[in-house]
Each structure stands twice: as C-alpha cells, then as structure tokens.
C-alpha positions as CSV (number, residue, x, y, z in Angstrom):
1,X,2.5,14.2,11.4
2,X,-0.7,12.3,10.5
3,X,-2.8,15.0,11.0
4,X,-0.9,17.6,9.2
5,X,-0.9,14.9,6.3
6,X,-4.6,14.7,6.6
7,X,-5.5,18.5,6.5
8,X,-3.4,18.3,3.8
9,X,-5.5,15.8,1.8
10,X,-8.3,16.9,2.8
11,X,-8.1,20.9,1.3
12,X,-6.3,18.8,-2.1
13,X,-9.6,17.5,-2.7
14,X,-11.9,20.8,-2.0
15,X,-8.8,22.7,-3.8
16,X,-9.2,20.1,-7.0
17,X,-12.9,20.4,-6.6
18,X,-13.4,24.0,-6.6
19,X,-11.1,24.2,-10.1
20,X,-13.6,21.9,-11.7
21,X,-16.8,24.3,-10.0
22,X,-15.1,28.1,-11.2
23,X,-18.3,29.4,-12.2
24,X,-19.2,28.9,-8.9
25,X,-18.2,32.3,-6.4
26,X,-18.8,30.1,-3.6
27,X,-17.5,26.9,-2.6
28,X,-18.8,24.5,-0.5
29,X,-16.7,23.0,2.9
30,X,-19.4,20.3,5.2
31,X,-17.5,20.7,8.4
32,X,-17.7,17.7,11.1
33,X,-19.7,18.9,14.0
34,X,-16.9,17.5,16.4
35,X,-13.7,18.2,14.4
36,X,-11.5,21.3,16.2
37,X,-9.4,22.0,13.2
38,X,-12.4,23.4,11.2
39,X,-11.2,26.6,11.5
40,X,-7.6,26.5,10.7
41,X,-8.9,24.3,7.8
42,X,-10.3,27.5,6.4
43,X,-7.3,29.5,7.0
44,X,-5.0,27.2,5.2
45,X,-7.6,26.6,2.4
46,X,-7.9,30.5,1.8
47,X,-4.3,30.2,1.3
48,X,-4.4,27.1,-1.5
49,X,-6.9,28.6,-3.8
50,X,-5.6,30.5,-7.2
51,X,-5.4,34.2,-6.6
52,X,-8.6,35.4,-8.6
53,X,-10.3,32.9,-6.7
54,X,-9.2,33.8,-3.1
55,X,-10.0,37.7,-3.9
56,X,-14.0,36.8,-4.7
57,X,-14.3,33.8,-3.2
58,X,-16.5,33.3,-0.4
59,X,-16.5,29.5,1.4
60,X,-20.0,27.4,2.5
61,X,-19.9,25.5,5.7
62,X,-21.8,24.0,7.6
63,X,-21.4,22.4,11.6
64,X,-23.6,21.7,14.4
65,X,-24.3,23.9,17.5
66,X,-26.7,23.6,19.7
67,X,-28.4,20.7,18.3
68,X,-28.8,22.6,15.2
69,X,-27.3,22.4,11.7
70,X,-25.7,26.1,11.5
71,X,-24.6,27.3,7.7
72,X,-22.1,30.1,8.3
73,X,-19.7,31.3,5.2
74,X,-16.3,32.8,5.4
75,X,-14.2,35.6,3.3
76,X,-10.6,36.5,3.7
77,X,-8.1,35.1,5.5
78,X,-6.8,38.3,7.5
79,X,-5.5,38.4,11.4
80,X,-8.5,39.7,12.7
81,X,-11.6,37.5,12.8
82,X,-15.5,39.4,12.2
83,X,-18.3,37.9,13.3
84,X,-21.4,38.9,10.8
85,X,-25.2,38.6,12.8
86,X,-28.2,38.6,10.4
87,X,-31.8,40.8,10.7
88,X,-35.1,39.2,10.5
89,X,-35.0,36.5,8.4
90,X,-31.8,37.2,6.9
91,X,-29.1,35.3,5.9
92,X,-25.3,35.8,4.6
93,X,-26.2,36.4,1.3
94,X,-29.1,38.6,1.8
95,X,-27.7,41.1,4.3
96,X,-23.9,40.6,4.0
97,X,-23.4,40.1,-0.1
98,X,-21.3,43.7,-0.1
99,X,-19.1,43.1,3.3
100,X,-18.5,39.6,2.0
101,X,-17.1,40.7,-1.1
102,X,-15.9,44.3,-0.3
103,X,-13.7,43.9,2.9
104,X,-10.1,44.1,2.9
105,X,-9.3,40.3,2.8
106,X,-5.9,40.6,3.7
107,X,-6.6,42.8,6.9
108,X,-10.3,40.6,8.0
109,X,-11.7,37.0,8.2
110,X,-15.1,37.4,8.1
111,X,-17.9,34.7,9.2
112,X,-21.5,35.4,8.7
113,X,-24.2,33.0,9.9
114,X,-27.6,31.8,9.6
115,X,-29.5,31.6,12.8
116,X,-31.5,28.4,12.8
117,X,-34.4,28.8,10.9
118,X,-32.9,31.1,9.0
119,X,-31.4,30.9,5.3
120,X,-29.6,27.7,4.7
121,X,-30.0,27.1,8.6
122,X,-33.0,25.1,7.5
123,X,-33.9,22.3,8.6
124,X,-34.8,23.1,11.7
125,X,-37.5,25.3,10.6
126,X,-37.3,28.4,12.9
127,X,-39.1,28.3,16.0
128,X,-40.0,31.1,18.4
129,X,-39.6,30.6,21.9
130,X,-40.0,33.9,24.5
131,X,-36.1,34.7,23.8
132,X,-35.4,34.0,20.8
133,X,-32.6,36.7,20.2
134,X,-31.4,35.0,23.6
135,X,-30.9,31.8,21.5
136,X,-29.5,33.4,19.1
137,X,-27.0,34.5,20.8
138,X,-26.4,31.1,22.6
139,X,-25.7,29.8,18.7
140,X,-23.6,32.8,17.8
141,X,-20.9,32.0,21.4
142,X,-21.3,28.3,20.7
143,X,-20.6,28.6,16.7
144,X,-17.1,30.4,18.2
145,X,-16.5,27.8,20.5
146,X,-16.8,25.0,18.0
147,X,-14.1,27.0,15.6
148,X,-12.0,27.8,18.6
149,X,-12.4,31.6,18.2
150,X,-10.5,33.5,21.2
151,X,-11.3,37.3,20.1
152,X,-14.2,38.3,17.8
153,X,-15.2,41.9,16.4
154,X,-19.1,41.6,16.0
155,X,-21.4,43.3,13.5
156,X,-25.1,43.1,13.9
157,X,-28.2,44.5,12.1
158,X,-31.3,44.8,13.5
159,X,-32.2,41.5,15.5
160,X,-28.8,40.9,14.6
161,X,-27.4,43.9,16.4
162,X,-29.8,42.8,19.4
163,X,-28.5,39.3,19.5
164,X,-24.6,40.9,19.1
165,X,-25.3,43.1,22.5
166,X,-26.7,39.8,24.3
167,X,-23.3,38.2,23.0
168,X,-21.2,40.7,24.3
169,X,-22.8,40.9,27.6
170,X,-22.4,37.0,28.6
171,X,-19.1,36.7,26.8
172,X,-17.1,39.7,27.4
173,X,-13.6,37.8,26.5
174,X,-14.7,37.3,23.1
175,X,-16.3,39.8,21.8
176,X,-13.6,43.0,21.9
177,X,-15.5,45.2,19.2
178,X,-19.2,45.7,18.5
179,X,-20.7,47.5,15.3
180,X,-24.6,47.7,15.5
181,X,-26.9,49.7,13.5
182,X,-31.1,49.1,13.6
183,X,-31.0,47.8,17.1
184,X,-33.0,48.7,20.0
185,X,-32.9,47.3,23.3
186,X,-36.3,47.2,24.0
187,X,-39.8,47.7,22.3
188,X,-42.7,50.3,22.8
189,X,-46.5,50.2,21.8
190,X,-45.2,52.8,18.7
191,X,-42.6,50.1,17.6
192,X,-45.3,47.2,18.1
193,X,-47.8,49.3,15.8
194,X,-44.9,49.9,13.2
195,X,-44.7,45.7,13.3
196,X,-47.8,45.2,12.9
197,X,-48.0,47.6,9.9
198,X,-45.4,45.6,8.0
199,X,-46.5,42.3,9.1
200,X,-48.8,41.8,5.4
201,X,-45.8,41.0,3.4
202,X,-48.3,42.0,0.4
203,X,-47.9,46.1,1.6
204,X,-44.2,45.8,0.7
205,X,-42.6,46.8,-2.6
206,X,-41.5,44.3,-4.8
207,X,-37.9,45.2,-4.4
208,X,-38.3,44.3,-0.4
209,X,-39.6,40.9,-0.7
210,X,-38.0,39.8,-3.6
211,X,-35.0,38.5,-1.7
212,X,-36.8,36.6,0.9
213,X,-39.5,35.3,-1.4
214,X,-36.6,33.8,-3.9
215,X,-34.5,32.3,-0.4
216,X,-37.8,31.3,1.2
217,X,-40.7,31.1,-1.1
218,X,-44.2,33.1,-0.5
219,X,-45.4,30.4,2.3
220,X,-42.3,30.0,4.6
221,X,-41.7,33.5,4.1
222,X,-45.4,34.6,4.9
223,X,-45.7,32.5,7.4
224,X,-42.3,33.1,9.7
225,X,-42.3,36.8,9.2
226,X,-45.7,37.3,11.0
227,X,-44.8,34.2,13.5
228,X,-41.5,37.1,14.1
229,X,-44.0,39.7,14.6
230,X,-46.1,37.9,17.0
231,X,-42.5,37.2,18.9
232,X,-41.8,41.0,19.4
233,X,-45.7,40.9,20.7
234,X,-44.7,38.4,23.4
235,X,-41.5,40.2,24.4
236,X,-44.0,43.4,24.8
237,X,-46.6,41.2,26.7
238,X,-44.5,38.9,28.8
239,X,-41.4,41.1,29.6
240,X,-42.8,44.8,29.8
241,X,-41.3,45.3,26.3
242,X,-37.7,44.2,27.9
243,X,-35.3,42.6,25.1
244,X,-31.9,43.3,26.9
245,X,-31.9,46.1,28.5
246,X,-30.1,45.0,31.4
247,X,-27.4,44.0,29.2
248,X,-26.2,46.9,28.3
249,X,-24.3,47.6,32.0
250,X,-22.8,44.7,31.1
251,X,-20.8,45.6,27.3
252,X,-17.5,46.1,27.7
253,X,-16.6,45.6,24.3
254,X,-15.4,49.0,22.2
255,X,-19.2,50.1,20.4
256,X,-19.9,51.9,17.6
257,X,-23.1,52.1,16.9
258,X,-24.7,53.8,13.6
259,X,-28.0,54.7,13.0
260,X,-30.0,56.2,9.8
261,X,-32.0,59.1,10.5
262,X,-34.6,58.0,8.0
263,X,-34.8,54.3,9.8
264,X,-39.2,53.9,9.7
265,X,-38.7,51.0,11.5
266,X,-36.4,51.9,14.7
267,X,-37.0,55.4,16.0
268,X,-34.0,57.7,17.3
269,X,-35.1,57.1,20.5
270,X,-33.5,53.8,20.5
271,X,-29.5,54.6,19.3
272,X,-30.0,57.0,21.8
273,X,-30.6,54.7,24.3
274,X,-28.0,52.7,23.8
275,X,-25.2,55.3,23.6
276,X,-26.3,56.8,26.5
277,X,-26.4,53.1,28.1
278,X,-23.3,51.3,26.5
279,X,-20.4,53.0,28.2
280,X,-17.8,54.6,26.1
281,X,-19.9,53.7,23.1
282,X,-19.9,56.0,20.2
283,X,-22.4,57.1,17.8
284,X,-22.9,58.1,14.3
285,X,-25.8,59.4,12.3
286,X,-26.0,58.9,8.5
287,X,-28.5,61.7,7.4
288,X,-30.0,60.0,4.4
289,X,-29.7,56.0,6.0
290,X,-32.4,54.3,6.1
291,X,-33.3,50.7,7.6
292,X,-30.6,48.8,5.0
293,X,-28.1,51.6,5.3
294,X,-24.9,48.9,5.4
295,X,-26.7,47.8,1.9
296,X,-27.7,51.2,0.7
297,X,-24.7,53.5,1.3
298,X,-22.0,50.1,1.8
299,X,-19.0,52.3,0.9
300,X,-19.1,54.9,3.4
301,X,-20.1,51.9,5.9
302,X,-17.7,49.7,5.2
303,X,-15.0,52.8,5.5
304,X,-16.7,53.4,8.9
305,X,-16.2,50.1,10.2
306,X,-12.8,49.5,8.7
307,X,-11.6,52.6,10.3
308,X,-13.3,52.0,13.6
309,X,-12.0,48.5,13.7
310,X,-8.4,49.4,12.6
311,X,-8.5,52.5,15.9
312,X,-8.9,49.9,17.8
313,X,-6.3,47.7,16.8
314,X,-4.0,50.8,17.2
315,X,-5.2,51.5,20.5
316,X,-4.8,47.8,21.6
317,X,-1.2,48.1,20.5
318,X,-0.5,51.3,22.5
319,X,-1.8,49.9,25.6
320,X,0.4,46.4,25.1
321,X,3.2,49.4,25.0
322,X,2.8,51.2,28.3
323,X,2.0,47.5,29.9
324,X,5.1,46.7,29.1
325,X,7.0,49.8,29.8
C-alpha cells in the first residue's frame, strides 16, 4: 500500500505542476535511474492530466543507461508501446514533432530518444567509437530494460533505422515490428563521396540547418556532424564498409521498410538490399519522398505505419486463435 500511496503523490505533484506550466506542450518527469515503476508512472500520469492536455501533450524524461544520462519523451497512453530511433544528430523534437503529436494516442504509446550526444542527451557530449550505431543500439535495449518494456514496435530513420535493425537482431523478443526508411546496411565509396559532399554544413540551405543550429548552435553542430562523417569513413576503412550486414539473417521481427525514390543521400540500392535480405520484409516506394519523407509527406506515412502496425496486431490475434484451437 505504501507504494501505490507514493506513485500516487508523486503524479499529484507533476499533475499540480503541469496546471501551473499550460503554456507549456511539454512537461517535464526527471526519472530515478534505479526506480522500476518509471514506466507505469507515465501510464498512470497520461491518465491524470485534463483532456486537452493528454491529447497534445508530450512528457520529458530523463534516466540513466549505460552510464549515460538518456532524455527520451513519451505521447499517448495506448496498449501498444513504439519505440522512436533518431538520424544524424537528431533528436525527438527534430525528427519525430508530427508522430509525436499525430498518432492515435488511444491505440500507441510512443517513446522517442536522444542517443547520447544527441539532443538533450548532452552531457555526455557525443563521442564516436568504431560502432557507434552498435552503441546505439546497446542504449536503445538498455533504455527498454530500465522501463521494463516486454514487446516494442521500432521506427528508425536513417542511422536510426540502422541502429533499429542492430536492435532487432540481438533482441529478437522485444522488438516484434520494425518500420525503417533511409537505412542502408552498409556503405560504398558513392555513399562516402555523397558524405563528404554534405559534410560543409555552409552548402546546405538554410531551411536544413536551421533545426540543428537552434538545438546545437553553429560550433557543436559543425563540429559533430563532420566528426559523424569521419565515423562512416572509419566503418568504410576498418570494416570493408560493413555496418550490419550480418544482422540482417538475424530479424525476425515483421519489417516494413519505405524508401523515397528521390532520397540523394541513400541510393535504391540499399532498400533493396535489405528487402531482399530481411526475410518476409516488405517494401514500399514513395515516388516523390525524399530523405525526410516521414516529415515531408507525414500523413500518408503515418497512415502507412498505422495500418502496418494495426495488420500486425490482427495477425497476432489470428495466430493466438488457431494456437488455441
């Protein structure tokens, strides 16, 4: 009885707080590192806050994995639990603002994270050992772990999408659905030359860099997105342009992958090569996508998703049938 009165107390106070803080959209929970009822903390919160609120809102956190102080926000309070995985030097906000917002918060619970370095992830300021997406994806299992997540859908862009195959790989029992779009699993001299063609942040467009440069500033940003670009270099240089590639055998996860036809930065060879190497994966082509398609074209994504997410929901119920007949 204690602790329910406690976890009571406890979302009375971030409840009372977040009435005196409504111009706010999001509100801020600092999570103990150690304490296993974080994440039924959230649910329960969701369920406290005033209607208007638990429609928009979107809740801070932050917890340690790994070592590292992880910031990770959550939306909806649904049955089924999505795990969002950042690009490049992205963050929630930055890549996620529209699934954050626009999911069905009744059906999903979404958490999207910074990887150290990353976002509000900082400090640590982000490092770059040989596998970085490998670490990546250590943070991503052990951020589940810590909120005592049994069964995760994944989506991940770009490095995100990479670090979201590694996760699936070396933790099969989690993660039971996997959305990816602008991932490759591995890297050619052509993708090294496109790298090394965006890596003067002062050849982008204003509407680009404007994100990271406000999240960042010029000299964290400038500096970390050619220290990424030299880590691509030594995944070309010290693994034969290997990222995960032997991975792939290993997804058993349901995949959908999605890939825009006008991506510059990831050729068609590379959804290709994942279809053809994810078993029972499937793959779909959005003619006019580019790079940021999820941002870009959101609705039709977010439809895509949704209705990929929810087959397999129906198809997990089917089989729980015929088990049982």
């Amino acid at each position: 009885m204690s602790c329910i009165f406690y976890s009571r107390s406890l979302l009375s106070r971030v409840c009372i707080n977040s009435r005196n803080h409504l111009q706010h959209q999001t509100k801020h929970m600092h999570s103990d590192a150690g304490d296993p009822r974080i994440y039924s903390l959230i649910r329960q919160g969701n369920t406290m806050f005033f209607d208007e609120q638990r429609r928009s809102g979107i809740l801070s956190h932050k917890i340690t994995v790994n070592g590292a102080r992880i910031h990770f926000e959550t939306s909806g309070n649904g049955p089924h639990t999505i795990l969002l995985l950042p690009g490049a030097l992205g963050s929630t906000r930055t890549d996620f603002s529209k699934q954050l917002s626009d999911f069905n918060k009744k059906d999903y619970t979404l958490i999207a994270f910074d990887p150290r370095g990353y976002g509000k992830s900082i400090p640590p300021q982000r490092t770059w050992p040989l596998e970085f997406l490998q670490r990546d994806a250590d943070d991503a299992n052990g951020l589940c772990m810590k909120l005592g997540l049994k069964a995760v859908s994944v989506m991940g862009w770009s490095d995100g999408g990479i670090t979201g195959m590694i996760l699936a790989a070396q933790n099969s029992a989690l993660v039971k659905n996997l959305v990816i779009w602008g991932a490759n699993a591995y890297i050619t001299e052509q993708d090294m030359l496109i790298f090394n063609g965006i890596r003067d942040i002062n050849t982008w467009s204003e509407g680009m860099r404007a994100p990271f440069m406000a999240l960042y500033g010029e000299k964290y940003f400038r500096e970390q997105w050619s220290n990424w670009v030299d880590a691509y270099q030594a995944y070309f240089d010290k693994r034969n342009g290997n990222i995960c590639k032997d991975d792939l055998k290993r997804i058993r996860a349901r995949t959908l992958i999605i890939h825009g036809i006008k991506d510059p930065l990831v050729p068609l060879e590379h959804p290709d090569y994942l279809h053809h190497n994810i078993k029972g994966s499937r793959l779909y082509m959005l003619p006019e996508g580019k790079h940021n398609l999820h941002i870009r074209y959101h609705r039709e994504f977010n439809f895509l998703v949704d209705n990929f997410l929810k087959q397999s929901k129906t198809q997990s119920s089917l089989l729980k049938k015929q088990g049982s007949a």
